[in-house]
C-alpha positions in Angstrom: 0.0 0.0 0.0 1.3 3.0 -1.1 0.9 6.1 0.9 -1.6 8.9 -0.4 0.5 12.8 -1.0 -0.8 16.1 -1.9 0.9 19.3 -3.0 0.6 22.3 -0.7 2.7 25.1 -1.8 4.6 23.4 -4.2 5.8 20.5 -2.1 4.4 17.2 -1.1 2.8 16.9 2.0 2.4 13.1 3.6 -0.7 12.6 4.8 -2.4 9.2 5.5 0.5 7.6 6.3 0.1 3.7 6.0 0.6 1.7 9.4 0.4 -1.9 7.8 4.2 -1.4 6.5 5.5 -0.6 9.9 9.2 0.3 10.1 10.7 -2.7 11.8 11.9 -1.5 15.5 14.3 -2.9 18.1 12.0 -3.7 21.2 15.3 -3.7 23.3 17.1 -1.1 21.5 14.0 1.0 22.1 14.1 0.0 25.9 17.3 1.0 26.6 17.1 4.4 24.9 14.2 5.4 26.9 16.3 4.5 30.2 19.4 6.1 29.4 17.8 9.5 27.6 18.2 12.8 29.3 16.8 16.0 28.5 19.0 19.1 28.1 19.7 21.3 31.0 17.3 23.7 29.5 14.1 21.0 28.6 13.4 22.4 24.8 11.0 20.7 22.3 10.4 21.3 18.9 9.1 20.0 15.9 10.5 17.1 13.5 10.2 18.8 10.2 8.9 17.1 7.3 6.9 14.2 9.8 3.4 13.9 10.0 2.6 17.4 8.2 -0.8 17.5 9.1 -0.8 15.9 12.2 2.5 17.4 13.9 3.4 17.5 17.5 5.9 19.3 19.1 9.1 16.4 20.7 11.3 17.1 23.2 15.2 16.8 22.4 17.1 14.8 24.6 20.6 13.7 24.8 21.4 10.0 23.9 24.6 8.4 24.7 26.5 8.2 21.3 26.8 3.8 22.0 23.3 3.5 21.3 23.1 4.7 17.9 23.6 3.8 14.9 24.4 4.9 11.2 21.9 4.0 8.6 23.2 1.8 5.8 21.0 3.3 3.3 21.9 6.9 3.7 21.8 8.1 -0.2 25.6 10.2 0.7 27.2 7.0 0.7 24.8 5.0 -1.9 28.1 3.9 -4.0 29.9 2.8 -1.1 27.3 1.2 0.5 25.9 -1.1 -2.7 29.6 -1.8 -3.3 30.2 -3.4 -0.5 26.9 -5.1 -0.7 27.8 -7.0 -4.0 31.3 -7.5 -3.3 32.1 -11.1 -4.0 33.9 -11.6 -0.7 31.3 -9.8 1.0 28.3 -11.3 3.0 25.0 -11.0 0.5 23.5 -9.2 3.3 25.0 -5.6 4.5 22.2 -4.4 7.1 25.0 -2.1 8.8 24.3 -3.6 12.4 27.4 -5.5 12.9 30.2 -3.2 14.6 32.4 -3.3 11.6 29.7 -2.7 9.0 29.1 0.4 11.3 32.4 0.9 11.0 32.4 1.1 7.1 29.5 3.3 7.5 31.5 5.6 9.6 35.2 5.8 7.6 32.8 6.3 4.7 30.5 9.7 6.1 34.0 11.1 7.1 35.5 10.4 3.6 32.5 12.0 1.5 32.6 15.6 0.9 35.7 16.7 3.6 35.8 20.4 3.6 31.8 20.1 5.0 32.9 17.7 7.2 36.0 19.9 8.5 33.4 23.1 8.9 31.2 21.3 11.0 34.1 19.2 12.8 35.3 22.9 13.7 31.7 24.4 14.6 30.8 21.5 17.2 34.3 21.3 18.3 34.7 25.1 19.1 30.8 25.2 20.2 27.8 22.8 20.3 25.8 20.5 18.0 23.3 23.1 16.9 20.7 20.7 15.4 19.6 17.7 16.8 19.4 14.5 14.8 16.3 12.7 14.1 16.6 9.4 15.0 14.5 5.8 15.0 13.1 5.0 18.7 15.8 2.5 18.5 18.6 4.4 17.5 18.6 4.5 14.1 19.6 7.9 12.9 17.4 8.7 10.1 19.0 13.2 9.7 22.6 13.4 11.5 24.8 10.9 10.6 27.5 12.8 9.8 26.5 14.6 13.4 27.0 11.6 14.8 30.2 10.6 12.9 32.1 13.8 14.2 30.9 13.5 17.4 32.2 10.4 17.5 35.9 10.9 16.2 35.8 14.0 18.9 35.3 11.4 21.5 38.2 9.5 20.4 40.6 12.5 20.2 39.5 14.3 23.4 38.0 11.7 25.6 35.6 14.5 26.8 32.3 14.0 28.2 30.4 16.2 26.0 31.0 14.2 23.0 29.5 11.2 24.8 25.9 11.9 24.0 24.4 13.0 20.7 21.2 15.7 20.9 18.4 13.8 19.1 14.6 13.9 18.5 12.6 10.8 18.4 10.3 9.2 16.1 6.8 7.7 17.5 7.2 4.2 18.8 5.5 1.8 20.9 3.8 3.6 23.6 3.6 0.7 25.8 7.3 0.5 26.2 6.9 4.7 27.1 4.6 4.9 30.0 7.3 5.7 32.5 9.3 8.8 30.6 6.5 10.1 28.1 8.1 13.2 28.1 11.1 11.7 26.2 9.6 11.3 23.0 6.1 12.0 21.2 4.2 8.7 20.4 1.4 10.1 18.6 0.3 8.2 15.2 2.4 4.9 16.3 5.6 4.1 14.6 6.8 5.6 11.4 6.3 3.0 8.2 9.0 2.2 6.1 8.1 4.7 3.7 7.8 7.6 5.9 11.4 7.0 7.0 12.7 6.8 3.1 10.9 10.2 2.4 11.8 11.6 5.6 15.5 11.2 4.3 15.0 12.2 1.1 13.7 15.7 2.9 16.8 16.2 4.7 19.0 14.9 2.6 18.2 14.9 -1.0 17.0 18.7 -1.1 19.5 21.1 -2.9 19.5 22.8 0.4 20.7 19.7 2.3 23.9 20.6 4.7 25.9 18.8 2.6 26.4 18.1 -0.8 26.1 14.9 -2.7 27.8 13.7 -5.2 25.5 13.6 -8.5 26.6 9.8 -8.8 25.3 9.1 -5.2 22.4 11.4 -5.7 21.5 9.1 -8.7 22.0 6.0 -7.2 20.1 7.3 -3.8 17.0 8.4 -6.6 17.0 5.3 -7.8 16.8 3.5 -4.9 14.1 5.6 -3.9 12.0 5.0 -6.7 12.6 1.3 -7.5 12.5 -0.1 -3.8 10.3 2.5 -2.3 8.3 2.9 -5.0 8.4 6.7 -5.1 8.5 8.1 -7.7 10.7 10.8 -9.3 8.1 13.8 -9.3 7.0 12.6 -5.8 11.0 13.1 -5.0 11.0 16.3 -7.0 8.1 17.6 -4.7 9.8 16.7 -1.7 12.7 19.0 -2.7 11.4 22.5 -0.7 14.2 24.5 -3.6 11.0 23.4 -5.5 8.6 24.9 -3.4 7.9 27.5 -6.1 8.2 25.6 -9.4 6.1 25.2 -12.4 4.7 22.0 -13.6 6.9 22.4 -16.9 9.7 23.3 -14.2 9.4 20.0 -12.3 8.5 17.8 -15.4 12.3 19.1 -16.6 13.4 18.2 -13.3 12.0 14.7 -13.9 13.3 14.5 -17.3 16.9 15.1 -15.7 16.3 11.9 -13.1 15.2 9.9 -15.5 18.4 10.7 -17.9 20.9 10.1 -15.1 18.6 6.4 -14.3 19.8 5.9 -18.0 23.2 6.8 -17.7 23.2 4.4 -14.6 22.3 2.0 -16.9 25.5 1.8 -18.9 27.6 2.3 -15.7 25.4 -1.0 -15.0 26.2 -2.8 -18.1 29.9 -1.5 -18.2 30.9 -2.9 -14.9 28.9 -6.0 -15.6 31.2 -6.5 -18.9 34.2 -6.6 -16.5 32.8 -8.4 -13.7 32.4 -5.9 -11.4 28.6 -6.1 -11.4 27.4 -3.4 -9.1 30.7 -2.3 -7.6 30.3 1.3 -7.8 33.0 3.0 -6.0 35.1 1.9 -8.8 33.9 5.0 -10.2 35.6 8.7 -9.4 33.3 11.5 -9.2 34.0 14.6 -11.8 37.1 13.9 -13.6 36.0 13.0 -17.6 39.6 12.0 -18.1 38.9 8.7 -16.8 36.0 6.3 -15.9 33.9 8.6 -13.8 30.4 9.2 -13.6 31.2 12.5 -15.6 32.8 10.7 -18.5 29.5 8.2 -18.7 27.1 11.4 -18.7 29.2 13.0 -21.5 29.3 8.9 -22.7 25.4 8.7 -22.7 24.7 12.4 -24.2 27.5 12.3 -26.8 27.0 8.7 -28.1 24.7 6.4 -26.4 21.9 8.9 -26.3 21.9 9.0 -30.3 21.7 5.8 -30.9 19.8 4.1 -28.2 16.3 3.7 -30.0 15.8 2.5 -33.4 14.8 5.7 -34.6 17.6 7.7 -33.5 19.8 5.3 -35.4 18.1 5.8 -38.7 18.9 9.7 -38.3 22.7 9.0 -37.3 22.6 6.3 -40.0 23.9 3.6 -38.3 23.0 -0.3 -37.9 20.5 -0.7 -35.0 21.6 -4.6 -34.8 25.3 -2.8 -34.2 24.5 -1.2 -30.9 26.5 -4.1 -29.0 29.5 -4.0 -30.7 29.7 0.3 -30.6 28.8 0.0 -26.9 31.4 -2.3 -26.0 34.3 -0.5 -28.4 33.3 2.6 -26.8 33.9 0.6 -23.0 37.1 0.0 -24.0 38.4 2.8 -25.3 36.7 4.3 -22.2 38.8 1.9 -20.3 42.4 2.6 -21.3 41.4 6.4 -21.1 44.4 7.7 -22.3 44.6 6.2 -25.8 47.9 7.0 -26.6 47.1 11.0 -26.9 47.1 14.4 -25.5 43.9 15.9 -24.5 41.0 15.2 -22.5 39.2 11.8 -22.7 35.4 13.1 -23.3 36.8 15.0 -26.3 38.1 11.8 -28.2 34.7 10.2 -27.3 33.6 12.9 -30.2 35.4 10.2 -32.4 33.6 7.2 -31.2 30.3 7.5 -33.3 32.6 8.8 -36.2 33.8 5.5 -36.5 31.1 3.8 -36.9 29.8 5.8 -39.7 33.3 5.0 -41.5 33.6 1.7 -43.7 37.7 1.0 -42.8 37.0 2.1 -39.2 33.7 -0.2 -38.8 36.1 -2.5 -40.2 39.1 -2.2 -38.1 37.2 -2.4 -35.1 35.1 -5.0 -35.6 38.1 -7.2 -36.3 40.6 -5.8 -33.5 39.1 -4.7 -30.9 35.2 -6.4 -30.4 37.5 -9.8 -29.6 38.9 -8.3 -26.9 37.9 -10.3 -23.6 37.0 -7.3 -21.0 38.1 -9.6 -18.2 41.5 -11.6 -17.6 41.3 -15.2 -17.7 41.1 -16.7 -13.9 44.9 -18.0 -14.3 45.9 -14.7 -15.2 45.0 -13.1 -12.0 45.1 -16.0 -9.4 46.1 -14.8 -5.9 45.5 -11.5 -6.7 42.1 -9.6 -4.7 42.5 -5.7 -5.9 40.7 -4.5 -9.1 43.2 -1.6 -9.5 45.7 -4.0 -10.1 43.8 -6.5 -12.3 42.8 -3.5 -14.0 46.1 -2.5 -14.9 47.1 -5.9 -16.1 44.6 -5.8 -18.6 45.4 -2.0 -19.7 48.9 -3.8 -20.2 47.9 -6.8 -21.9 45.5 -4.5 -24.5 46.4 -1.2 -24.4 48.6 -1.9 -27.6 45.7 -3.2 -29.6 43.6 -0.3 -28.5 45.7 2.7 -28.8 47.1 1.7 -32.4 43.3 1.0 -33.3 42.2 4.2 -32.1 44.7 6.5 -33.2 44.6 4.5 -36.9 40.8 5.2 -36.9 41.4 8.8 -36.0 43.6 9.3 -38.9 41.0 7.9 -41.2 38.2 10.4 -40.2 40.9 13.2 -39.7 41.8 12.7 -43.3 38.6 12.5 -44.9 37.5 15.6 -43.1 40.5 17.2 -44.4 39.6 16.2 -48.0 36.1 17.4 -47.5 34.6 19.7 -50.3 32.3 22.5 -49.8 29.3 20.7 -50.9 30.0 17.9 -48.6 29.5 20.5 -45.7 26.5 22.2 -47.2 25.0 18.8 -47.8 26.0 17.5 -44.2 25.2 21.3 -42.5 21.6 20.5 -44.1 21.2 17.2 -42.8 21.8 18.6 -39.2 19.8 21.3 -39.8 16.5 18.9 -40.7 17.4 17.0 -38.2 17.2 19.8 -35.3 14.0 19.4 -33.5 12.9 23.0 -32.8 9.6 21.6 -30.5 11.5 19.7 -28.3 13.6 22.5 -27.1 13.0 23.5 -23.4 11.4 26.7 -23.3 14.1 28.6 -22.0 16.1 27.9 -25.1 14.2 29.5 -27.4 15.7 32.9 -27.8 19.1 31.4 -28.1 17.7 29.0 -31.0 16.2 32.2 -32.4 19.5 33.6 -32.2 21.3 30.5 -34.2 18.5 30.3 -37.2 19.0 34.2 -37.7 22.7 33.8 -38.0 22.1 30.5 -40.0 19.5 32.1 -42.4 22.2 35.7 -43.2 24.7 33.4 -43.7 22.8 30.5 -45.8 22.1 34.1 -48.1 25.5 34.5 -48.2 26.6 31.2 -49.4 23.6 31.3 -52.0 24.9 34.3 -53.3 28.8 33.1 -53.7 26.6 30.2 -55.2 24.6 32.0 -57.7 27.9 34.6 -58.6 30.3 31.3 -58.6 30.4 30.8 -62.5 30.4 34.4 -63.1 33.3 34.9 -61.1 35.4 32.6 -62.5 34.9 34.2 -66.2 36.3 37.2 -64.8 39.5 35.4 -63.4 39.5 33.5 -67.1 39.2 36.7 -68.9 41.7 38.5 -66.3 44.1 35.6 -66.4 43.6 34.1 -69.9 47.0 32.0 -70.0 45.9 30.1 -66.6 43.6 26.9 -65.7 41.0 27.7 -63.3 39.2 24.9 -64.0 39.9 24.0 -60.0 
């Protein structure tokens, strides 16, 4: 049962929150934090934001001792690290992040992500106080504060102080029976949260573009995701969540959508690529920004450069290119991907501009096809017996085929170099017309259209211009024949 939403203001309000699909809770966990919970000097209560909209109830925030909590596995910041060491081979199948050194992972991992936040906030609780208090499960799960928690924690090593014993928290609703005694510790109204309150209440915190700190757009795609594929909600239910939406237009947030559901497909081909060198699912293989190598920014410029044209029938009849070819252009453009450097200066994304070329050439289809489809993505198990790191294995292979695919990749480059070089001036009117029929001015976001106003003016005065050179052409070269009688100008 999926819970019911409506939009006040611009965001999504949840309301009829569904108690079959209860968020599974610690009876003893829950026990113990209602023992060992202290209000602040100073009792202060306030309100959980984003919980229960319509029915909300001021809670009180209470210290908890920092040994009762625990970091939530499925905290979107860490989503690549996390499903990563899910699917590792080696790994247990199942990562709930319970175990002490699973919540150590969790914890190395929140201290590693996105540093100079970390080192503000390290310095602001250090110098001062916690100034928000987490939101955590009645059992100790901490659904907003985990990086709160994580720097509290490493304080605690360093100093050994007291005050980075406890972490200031507000609770979620849980079983009232096992709250009689110390009601005024948390605020039980509505029963315990379901499973889908808790994903949306993280999305709230965490996902918004105002969140405290930035994600990485890989981990924010993977957390989205997630979100809509095990929670079932989906992206314009995420969108409305987002309160830097709070004023957007319905063509506003149906872009917004449009940009999730672009970066679910680029996901899709980071999918398949590790799955071609048998690293199914191991994300953190993959750097953040740096198009140079293979990073989630090289497989968006990947996906809008190349994959994107050719990825439905249709868009390959416009690029001309074999639909029953996708396969072998997909996995050439994986391994070119893979070596990264190919032999040359420059940047990486900028000789994926080449990687459709080929395809469009006979010799380079060709060349291709017959030296660098047979290569095996993965190294024979012989080849790497004994040996556990990827990086490693990785390089072995770079080694064992960078050869094959440099010298095919620089050969092919020559070949559509060259032929651009021997271009004549009708080729390019003829090929500057087939772009032009093939631009789609309807589909262009609205914002766009003054610039695509722009770029048909300065197409249209300069398409007169070239029609005039054109229509003067033959007269001007009787005037060089009659100038010049004793020369050819037959060029």
């Amino acid at each position: 049962m999926i819970n019911k939403a409506k939009k006040e203001k611009g965001v999504l309000i949840m309301d009829n929150y569904n108690q079959t699909d209860e968020f599974a809770i610690d009876a003893d966990r829950e026990k113990e934090i209602i023992e060992r919970a202290r209000p602040l000097e100073k009792p202060k209560e306030n309100l959980i934001k984003y919980f229960r909209e319509n029915d909300r109830h001021a809670t009180a925030i209470v210290n908890i001792p920092t040994t009762l909590l625990r970091y939530r596995s499925e905290n979107g910041r860490i989503s690549r690290d996390v499903l990563s060491k899910k699917n590792q081979p080696d790994n247990i199948s199942f990562f709930d992040g319970n175990t002490d050194d699973q919540q150590k992972f969790l914890e190395e991992r929140l201290l590693n992500k996105d540093k100079k936040s970390n080192e503000t906030l390290y310095n602001d609780i250090y110098g001062g106080e916690q100034r928000e208090a987490a939101v955590i499960t009645c059992d100790g799960l901490v659904i907003d504060g985990n990086r709160r928690l994580a720097i509290i924690n490493k304080l605690n090593r360093e100093t050994h102080h007291e005050r980075f014993e406890t972490l200031k928290c507000m609770i979620l609703p849980g079983h009232s029976k096992n709250n009689q005694d110390r009601n005024n510790i948390r605020n039980d109204s509505g029963g315990p949260p379901t499973n889908e309150e808790i994903a949306k209440l993280e999305i709230r915190y965490q996902m918004s573009k105002e969140a405290k700190s930035a994600y990485s757009e890989f981990d924010t795609a993977l957390a989205r995701r997630t979100y809509k594929i095990e929670n079932n909600i989906s992206y314009k239910e995420q969108i409305l969540m987002d309160t830097s939406y709070v004023n957007a237009t319905d063509k506003e947030i149906n872009k917004a959508v449009k940009e999730f559901e672009k970066a679910e497909k680029c996901l899709g081909q980071v999918d398949e690529y590790l799955a071609m060198i048998g690293q199914d699912k191991i994300y953190d293989l993959l750097e953040d920004g740096n198009k140079d190598v293979v990073s989630w920014a090289s497989f968006t410029y990947f996906y809008n450069k190349v994959w994107s044209k050719i990825e439905t029938d249709e868009n390959c009849i416009k690029e001309n290119i074999n639909e029953d070819l996708r396969g072998n252009i997909q996995k050439s453009c994986f391994l070119f991907m893979r070596e990264g450097g190919l032999g040359m200066e420059g940047r990486l994304y900028k000789k994926m501009d080449y990687f459709l070329k080929f395809w469009k050439n006979e010799k380079c289809k060709n060349l291709i096809t017959t030296k660098v489809i047979p290569i095996d993505p993965q190294l024979k198990p012989e080849e790497i017996k004994g040996i556990n790191d990827f990086k490693e294995i990785d390089e072995m292979w770079k080694d064992k085929n960078k050869t094959t695919i440099i010298t095919t990749f620089k050969t092919c480059k020559d070949i559509v170099d060259k032929k651009d070089d021997t271009e004549s001036p009708l080729d390019y009117l003829e090929a500057a017309l087939d772009k032009l029929e093939k631009a789609e001015i309807e589909n262009l976001r609205v914002d766009d259209g003054e610039k695509a106003k722009d770029l048909c003016h300065d197409i249209q005065e300069l398409a007169k211009e070239k029609w005039n050179e054109a229509k003067n052409l033959k007269k001007n070269k009787q005037k060089l024949l009659d100038k010049y009688p004793n020369k050819s100008n037959s060029k």
